[in-house]
N, C-alpha and C positions, 0 to 999 in steps of 0.2 A: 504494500500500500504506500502510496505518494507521500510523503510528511510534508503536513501543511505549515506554512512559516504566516503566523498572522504578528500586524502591528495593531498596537493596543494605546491609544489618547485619552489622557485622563485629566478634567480641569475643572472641576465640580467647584472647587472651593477657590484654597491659597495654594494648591503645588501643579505644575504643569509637570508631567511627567508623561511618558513614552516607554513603550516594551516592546520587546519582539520575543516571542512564546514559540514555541515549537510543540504542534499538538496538543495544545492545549494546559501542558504539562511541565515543559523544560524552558527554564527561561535561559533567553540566551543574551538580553542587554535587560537591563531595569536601570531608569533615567529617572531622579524626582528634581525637583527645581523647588527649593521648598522657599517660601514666603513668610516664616515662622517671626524672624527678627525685624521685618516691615510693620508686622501687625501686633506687634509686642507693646509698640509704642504708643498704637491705640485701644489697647486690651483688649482687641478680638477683630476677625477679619471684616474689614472696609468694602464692599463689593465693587467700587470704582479703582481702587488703586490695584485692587486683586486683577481688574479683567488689564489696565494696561500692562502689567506686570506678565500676566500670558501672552500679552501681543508682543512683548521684549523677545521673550524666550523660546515660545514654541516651536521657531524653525528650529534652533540650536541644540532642543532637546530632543526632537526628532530624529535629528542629525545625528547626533554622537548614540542615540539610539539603534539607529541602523548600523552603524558603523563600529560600535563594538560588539554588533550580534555576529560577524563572522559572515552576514551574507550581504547580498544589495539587494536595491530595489526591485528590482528585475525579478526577484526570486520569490520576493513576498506573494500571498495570494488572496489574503482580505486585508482591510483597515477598520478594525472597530476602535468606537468612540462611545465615549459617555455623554447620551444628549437628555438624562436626568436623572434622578434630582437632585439640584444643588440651585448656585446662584445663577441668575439668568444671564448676565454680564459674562461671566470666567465659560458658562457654557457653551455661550453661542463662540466663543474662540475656538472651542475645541471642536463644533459641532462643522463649523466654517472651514477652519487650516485641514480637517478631514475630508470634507465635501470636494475642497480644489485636489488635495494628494490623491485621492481616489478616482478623480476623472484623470488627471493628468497620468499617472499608471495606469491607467484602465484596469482598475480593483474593485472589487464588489463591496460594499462600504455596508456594514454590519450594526445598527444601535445599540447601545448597552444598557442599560440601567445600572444606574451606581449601583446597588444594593447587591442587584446579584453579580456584579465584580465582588464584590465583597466575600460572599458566599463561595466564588471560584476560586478566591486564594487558597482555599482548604484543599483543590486537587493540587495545587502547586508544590503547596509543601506537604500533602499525602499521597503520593504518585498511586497508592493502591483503592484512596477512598471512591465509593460508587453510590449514588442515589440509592436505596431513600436513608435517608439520614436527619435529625433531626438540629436545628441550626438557631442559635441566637446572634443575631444582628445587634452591637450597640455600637454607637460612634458619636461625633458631636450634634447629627441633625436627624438621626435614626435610632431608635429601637423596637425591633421588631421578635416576636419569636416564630419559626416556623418550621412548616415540616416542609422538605426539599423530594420533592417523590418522582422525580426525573430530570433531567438534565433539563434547565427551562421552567419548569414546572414545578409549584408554589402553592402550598395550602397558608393560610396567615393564620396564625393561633391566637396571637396577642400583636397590639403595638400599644404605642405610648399614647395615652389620651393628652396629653401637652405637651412638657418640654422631655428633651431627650435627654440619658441619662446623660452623655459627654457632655449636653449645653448645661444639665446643672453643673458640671466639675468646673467648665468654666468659670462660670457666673457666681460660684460659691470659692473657686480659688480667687477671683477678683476683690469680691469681699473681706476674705480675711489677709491680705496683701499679697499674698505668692506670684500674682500676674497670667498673665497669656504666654503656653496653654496650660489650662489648670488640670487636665487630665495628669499628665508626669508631674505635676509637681505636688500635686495635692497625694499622690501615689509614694513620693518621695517625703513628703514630710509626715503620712500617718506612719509611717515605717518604725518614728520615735516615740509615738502614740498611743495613748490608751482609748483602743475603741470601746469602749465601753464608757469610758469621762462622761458622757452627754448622750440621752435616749431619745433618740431625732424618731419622728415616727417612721412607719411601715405603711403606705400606703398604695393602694389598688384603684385600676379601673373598675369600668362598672359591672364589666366582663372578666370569665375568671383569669385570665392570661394577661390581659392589658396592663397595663405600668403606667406610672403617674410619678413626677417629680417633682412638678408644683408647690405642691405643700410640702415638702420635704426642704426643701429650697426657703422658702416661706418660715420655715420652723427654726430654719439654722439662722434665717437676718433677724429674727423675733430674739433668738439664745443672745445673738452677739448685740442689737440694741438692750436686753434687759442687763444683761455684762456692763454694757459702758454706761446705763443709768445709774445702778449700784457702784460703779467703781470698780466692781472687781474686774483681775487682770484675765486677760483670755489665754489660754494656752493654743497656740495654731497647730503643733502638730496632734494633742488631744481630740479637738476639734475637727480635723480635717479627716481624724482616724474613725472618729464617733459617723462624720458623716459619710466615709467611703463605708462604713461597713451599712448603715441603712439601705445606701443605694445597691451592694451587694448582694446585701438578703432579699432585697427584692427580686432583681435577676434573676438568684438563684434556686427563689423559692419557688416562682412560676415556672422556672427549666424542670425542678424537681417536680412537682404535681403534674407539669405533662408527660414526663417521660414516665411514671407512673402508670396513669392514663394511656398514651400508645403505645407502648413498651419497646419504644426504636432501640435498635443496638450499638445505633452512634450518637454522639451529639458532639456538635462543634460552634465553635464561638467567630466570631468579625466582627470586624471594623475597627476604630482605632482606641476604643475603650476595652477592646478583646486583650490589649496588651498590659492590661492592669494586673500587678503579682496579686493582690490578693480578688479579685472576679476569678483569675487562671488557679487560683489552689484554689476558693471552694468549690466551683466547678466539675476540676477533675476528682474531689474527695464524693462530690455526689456521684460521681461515674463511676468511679471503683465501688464504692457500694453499691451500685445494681449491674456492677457485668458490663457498662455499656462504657463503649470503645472511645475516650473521647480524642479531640482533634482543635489543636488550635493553631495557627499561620505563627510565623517568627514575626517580631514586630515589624519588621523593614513591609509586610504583607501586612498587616493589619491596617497602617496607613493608606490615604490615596496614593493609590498607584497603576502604572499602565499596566504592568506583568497582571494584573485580575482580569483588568479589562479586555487583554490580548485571549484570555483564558476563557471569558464567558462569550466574548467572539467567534471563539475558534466552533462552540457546540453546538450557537445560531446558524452559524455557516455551513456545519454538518447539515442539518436542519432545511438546509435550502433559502432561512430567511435574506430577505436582502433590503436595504433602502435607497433610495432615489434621491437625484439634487434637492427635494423639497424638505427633506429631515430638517425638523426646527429643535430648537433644546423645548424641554418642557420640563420647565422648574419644578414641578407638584409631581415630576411623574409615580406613577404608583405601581409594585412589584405586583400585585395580581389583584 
């Protein structure tokens, strides 16, 4: 059989990034361009400086993408892109510098949805995993739980009724001074921490799997103004620890009562709160308790990036799907 060489464009956010994947499986360049220290400055990403920021970079990522994948242009056979969700600005870069590379090679130009790039970092780095398999999505603007029951195809269990679990990490490492992004750093400062210091609530959608961070979020600025009305001194990594483990036990209390319930023999985690040490240990301690096989990407995949998107490309294109010059981004787009 042919080995198919797909390129994979990824601009959802702040990182322009590029891959070139080899069935779907073997990365042969991974390209991020990351924007992390721009938007530091203004504690969280800007969507006008983010989209000029991909207009800077995209060829150059593209570039040195192809060129340390070992092959050329010539040789590739699709171009997937992620035309959503994320912001509408950074997407339509990606959706655009795609639309021209794929007419100009005459390549069959593949849509992605972020989400399920996310979900395909797990064949990357499990060269053996196979549908069905059961998958939690968290990241800064997603969290989803779902059952994966074919390459493409998506049952939705649970998603978050407001904010994502990442956008609380932010917005709560903002709070207690740590800065942008508050995923690693609030991960890094509960390390010294007593999660237990502070009993932040446990709260749920309306539905048994859905997630809710709102009030969670809500209960940690309510801790920290009744702290500074009394006086008393706030501990950050206490705090930080108290609140990574609420948001925690939520994940992984709705992973546990579904796998439960379906009785999958895998479950795997994404996106870029998937890279959090303590989500990844209790996790896999609920997986070894019931036998089921778990699976989580190396951080460098749990981030955006093109080597997912070149991956979840590659099994639309088995698939026969294809898209046309009219491909728009669609900021809202939805996994199923």
């Amino acid at each position: 059989m042919k080995d198919i060489y797909t390129l994979g464009i990824e601009s959802s956010c702040d990182e322009t990034a590029a891959s070139v994947v080899k069935n779907g499986r073997e990365v042969l360049s991974n390209i991020i361009s990351s924007q992390i220290d721009i938007h530091t400055l203004y504690g969280g990403v800007v969507p006008e400086i983010a989209s000029r920021k991909h207009i800077e970079r995209i060829n150059q990522v593209v570039d040195k993408a192809i060129s340390e994948s070992g092959i050329s242009e010539k040789e590739l056979d699709a171009v997937g892109v992620t035309y959503g969700p994320g912001l509408v600005g950074p997407l339509l870069i990606g959706v655009s510098f795609a639309k021209a590379y794929s007419y100009a090679l005459r390549l069959p130009l593949i849509p992605v949805n972020h989400i399920e790039g996310h979900i395909c970092a797990n064949y990357i780095e499990d060269k053996e995993l196979e549908p069905p398999f059961m998958c939690l999505i968290v990241s800064g603007g997603h969290t989803h739980l779902i059952r994966v029951l074919d390459y493409g195809e998506y049952e939705i269990l649970g998603r978050t009724m407001d904010d994502a679990a990442g956008e609380a990490f932010d917005k709560i490492a903002r709070v207690i001074g740590l800065g942008y992004p508050g995923g690693p750093k609030i991960d890094k400062a509960a390390a010294d921490g007593d999660p237990d210091a502070v009993i932040f609530p446990r709260a749920h959608g309306k539905d048994e799997y859905d997630f809710s961070f709102s009030g969670l979020k809500s209960a940690v600025l309510n801790y920290l103004n009744s702290c500074e009305m009394k006086g008393e001194k706030i501990s950050v990594p206490d705090t930080a620890a108290s609140f990574q483990k609420a948001v925690v036990d939520v994940l992984t209390g709705n992973a546990a009562r579904a796998l439960d319930k379906y009785g999958d023999k895998c479950f795997a985690i994404a996106g870029g709160v998937a890279s959090n040490s303590s989500l990844r240990s209790e996790m896999e301690k609920i997986c070894v308790e019931r036998g089921v096989k778990f699976c989580r990407p190396s951080p460098i995949l749990c981030t955006d990036n093109g080597a997912m998107i070149a991956s979840a490309a590659y099994y639309r294109f088995l698939k026969g799907e294809r898209a046309d010059l009219s491909l728009n981004a669609i900021p809202d787009l939805k996994l199923a």
